[in-house]
N, C-alpha and C positions, 0 to 999 in steps of 0.2 A: 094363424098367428097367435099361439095360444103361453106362449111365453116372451118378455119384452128381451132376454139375452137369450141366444144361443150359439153353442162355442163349437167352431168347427179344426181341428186340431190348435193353433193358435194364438185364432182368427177367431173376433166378438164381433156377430150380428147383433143388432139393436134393432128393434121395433120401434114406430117414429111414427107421426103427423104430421104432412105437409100439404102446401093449399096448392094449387096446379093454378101455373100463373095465366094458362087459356080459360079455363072455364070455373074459378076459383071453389071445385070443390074439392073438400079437406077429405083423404086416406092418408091410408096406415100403407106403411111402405117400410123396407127394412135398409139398413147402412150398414157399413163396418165402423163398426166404433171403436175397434182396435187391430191394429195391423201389426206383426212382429216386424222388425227391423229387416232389411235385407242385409246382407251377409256373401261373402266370394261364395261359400257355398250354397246361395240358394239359386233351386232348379231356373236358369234362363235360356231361352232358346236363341239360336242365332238370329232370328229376327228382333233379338232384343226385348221379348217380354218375359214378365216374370209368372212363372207356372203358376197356378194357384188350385190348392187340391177339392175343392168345391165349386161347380159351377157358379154356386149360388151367391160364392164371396165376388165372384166377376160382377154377376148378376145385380146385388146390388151397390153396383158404381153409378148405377140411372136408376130412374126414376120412373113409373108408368101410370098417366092417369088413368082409372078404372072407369071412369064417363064418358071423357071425349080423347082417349087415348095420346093425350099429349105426353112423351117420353125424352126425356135428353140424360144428361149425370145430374145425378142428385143435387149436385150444387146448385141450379137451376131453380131449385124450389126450396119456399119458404119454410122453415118447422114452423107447424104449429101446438100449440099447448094442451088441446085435445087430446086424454088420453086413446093412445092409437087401437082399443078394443070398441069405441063407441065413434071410429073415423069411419068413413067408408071401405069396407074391405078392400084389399090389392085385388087386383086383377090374376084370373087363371090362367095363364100362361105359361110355358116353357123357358125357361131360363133364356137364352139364348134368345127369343123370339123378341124378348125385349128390346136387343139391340136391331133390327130387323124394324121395331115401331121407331127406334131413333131413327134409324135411317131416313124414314117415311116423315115423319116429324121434318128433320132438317131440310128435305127438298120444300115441305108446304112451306116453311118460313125462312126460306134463301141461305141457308146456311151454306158456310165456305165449303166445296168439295173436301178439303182434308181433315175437317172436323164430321163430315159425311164418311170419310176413308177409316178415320177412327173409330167410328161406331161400327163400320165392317169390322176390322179390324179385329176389335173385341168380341162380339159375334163368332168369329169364325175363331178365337181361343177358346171363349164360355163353349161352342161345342164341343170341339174337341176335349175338354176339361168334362162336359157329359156324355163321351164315349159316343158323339152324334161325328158324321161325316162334315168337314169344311171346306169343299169342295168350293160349295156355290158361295159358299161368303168371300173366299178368299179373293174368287173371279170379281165379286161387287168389289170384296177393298180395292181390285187392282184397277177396277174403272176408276171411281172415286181419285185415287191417289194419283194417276194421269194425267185425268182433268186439273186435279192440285197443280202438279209439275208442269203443264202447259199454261196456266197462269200465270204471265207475265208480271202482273202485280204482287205476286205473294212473294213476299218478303222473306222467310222459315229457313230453317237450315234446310236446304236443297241436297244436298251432297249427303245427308243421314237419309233424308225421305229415298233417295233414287239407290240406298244400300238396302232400305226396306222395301221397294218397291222389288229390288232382282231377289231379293227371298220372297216376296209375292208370288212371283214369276216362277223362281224354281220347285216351289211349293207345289204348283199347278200342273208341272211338267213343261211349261216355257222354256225350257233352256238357255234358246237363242235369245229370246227378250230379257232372260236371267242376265248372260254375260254383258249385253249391250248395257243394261245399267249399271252394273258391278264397274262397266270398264269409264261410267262419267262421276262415279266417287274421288274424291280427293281430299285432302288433309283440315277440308273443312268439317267433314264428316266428325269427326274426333275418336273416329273407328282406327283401333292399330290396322295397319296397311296388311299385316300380315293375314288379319283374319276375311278380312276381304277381299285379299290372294284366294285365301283356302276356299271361300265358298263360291268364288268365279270356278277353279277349280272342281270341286263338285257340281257344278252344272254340268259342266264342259262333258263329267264323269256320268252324268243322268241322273245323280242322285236327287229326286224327289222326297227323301224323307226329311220330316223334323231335326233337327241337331241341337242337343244340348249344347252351351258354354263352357267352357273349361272355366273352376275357380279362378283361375289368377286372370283369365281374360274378364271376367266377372268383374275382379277387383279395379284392371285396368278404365276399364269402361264407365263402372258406375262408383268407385270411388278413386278415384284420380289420384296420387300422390304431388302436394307443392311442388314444383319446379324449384329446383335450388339453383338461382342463377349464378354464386361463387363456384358452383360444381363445372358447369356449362363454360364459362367465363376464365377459370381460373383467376388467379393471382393477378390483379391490377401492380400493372407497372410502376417502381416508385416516381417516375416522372407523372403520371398520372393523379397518383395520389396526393404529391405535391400541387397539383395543380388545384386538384379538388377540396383542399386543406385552406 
């Protein structure tokens, strides 16, 4: 870590100091301290993440103590003022491996399966983001995210996790467990109906591979247009208006 920025097309990593809230010792750990915007055209897959062309920008979204291995997202841990060449060095690890310590991390201190599912989750992007296989991560997010959905208590939008769960599925080569959650999605999800037509559909087809978003489903999704309810509604009746007057 021999410089405090470095810019990965972008994307600013920052070099940092924070205190590890299990065994309060203070490293050097990197952030993103600048994200560009997303945009219809930036790369998303249909499981809804957004590509990022450095393992490393994924990488550091957590955190990893280099003593007692305590790992979650960065938010997690304090800054501190320490400049980060005289903290304890980050740990040598593999990009990727660090979500693999969150994981381990969240079962030691009871964390929710779907904050567990997560940290798969990302895992199994940051590899494929370093040209590593996601085989075995995607199988853990799909344990994880299971257990979530069998949890009677969890409260979460249900209907989006069980649209991520059948691209889990299809991802793996599940097909049949693909469709069966594609087909418990519904309009709570805030997924257009049509695109989770289309990837029931690609199971049904076998397709196992990744799929890009199309812009405009990009935009649909992650930037919503207001709802004009005089559009929906039309023209209130003059009886109405008088009433409302």
């Amino acid at each position: 870590m021999q410089d405090l920025y470095r810019t990965i097309e972008d994307f600013v990593l920052q070099a940092v100091s924070v205190t590890c809230p299990e065994c309060e010792v203070v490293f050097a750990t990197e952030t993103l301290a600048f994200t560009p915007n997303m945009t219809k055209d930036s790369a998303v897959e249909t499981d809804l993440h957004r590509v990022l062309p450095h393992p490393a920008l994924r990488a550091a979204l957590v955190a990893m103590c280099p003593a007692c291995l305590y790992t979650t997202w960065y938010s997690g841990f304090a800054e501190d003022p320490l400049f980060p060449y005289l903290a304890v060095a980050p740990a040598e690890v593999a990009y990727s491996k660090k979500f693999a310590h969150a994981v381990l991390t969240g079962r030691k201190i009871g964390a929710h399966h779907l904050d567990r599912a997560l940290f798969a989750l990302n895992g199994s992007w940051c590899a494929r983001e370093a040209g590593e296989s996601a085989d075995k991560w995607l199988e853990l997010a799909g344990q994880e995210l299971e257990a979530a959905l069998n949890d009677e208590s969890w409260a979460g939008n249900r209907s989006r996790y069980r649209y991520i769960m059948g691209e889990i599925c299809r991802l793996v080569g599940d097909f049949h467990g693909a469709v069966r959650h594609y087909n418990q999605v519904d309009r709570k999800s805030q997924l257009p109906k049509s695109l989770v037509d289309h990837q029931r559909q690609e199971a049904i087809n076998g397709n196992s591979r990744p799929v890009l978003l199309p812009p405009s489903y990009v935009e649909a999704i992650f930037f919503p247009k207001p709802i004009n309810l005089d559009e929906l509604l039309g023209p209130m009746p003059t009886s109405e208006l008088e009433k409302s007057s």
